[in-house]
N, C-alpha and C positions, 0 to 999 in steps of 0.2 A: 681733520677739519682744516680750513683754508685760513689764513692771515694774509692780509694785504698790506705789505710796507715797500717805501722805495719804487711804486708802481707796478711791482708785481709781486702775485700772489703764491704763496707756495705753503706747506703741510706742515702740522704743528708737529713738534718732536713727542709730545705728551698729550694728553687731557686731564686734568685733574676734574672729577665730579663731586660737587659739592653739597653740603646738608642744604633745606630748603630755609628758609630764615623768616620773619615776621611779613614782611612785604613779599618776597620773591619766591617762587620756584623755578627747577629746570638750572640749576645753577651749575655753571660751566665753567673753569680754567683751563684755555690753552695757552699753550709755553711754546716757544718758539726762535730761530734766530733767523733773522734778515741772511738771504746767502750776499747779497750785494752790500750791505753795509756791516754786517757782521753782528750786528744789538742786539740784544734781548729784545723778543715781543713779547706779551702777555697780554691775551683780553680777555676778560670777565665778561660774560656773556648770561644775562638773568631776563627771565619773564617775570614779569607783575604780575603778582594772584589779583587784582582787581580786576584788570580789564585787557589780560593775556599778550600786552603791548612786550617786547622784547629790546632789551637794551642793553648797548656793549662798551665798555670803556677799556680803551686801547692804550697800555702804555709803551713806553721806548727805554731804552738803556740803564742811567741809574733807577727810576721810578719803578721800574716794570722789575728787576732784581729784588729794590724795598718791598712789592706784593708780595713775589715769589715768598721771600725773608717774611715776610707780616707773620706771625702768630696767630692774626685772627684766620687766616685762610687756612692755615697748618691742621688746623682744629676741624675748621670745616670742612675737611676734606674724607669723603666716603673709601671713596676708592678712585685708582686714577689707571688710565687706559693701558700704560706699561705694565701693570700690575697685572692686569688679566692676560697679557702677554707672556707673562713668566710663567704665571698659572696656569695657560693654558699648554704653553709649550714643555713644560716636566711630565707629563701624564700625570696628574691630577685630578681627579673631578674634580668640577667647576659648576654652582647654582643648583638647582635641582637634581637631588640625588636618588638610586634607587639600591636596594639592596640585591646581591646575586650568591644564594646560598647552594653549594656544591659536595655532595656527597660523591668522596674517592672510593672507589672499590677495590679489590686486591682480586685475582683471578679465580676464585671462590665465590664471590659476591658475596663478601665482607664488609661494612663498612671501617675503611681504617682509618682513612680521615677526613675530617669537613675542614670546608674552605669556605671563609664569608669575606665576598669582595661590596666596595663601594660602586657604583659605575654611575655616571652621568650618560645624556644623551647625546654629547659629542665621540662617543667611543672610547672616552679615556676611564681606567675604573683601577683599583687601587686594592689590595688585599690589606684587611683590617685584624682577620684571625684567622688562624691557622695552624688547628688542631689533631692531633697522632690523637688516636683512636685506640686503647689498650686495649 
């Protein structure tokens, strides 16, 4: 996502995604450093459940660190866009999952051993068990 400071715009290093709260949902933290002035940005970025208006408060340098630091955000924090980076890039399933159960044969057609993997829809899938067949 975009931040505009110093007159130009450029891409937040992070997103943090946040719980939805009494007033707001859609609740947004992006984190960010100025390449021209070098600051921290940070802007909180919430829609109003009343009447779907969106509103964003922008901080700079020390202010915008005290957010980051705040404990009330730490708390509300779901998950943050680095995080599915990681996740996605270890081959991991990621969000909806489905089961892939596998019968190994021996050149007999024996069963000697199963295999049950996890796999999501992005092609990444993950062996859970994996069992010798006496």
């Amino acid at each position: 996502m975009k931040i505009n400071h110093c007159n130009i715009d450029f891409n937040s290093y992070d997103v943090w995604f946040l719980y939805d709260n009494a007033t707001d949902k859609n609740r947004r933290l992006l984190l960010g450093k100025c390449p021209v002035c070098r600051k921290d940005i940070v802007a909180l970025v919430e829609e109003r459940k009343s009447d779907g208006r969106i509103f964003v408060q922008k901080e700079v340098g020390a202010k915008a660190t005290k957010l980051i630091d705040d404990a009330i955000y730490k708390k509300d924090v779901v998950y943050s866009e680095s995080e599915l980076k990681i996740k996605q890039g270890n081959g991991a399933p990621l969000g909806l999952c489905y089961g892939d159960n596998r019968e190994i044969k021996n050149n007999k057609g024996e069963v000697v051993r199963i295999r049950v993997k996890r796999c999501d829809w992005y092609g990444q899938n993950e062996t859970i068990k994996d069992e010798k067949i006496a």
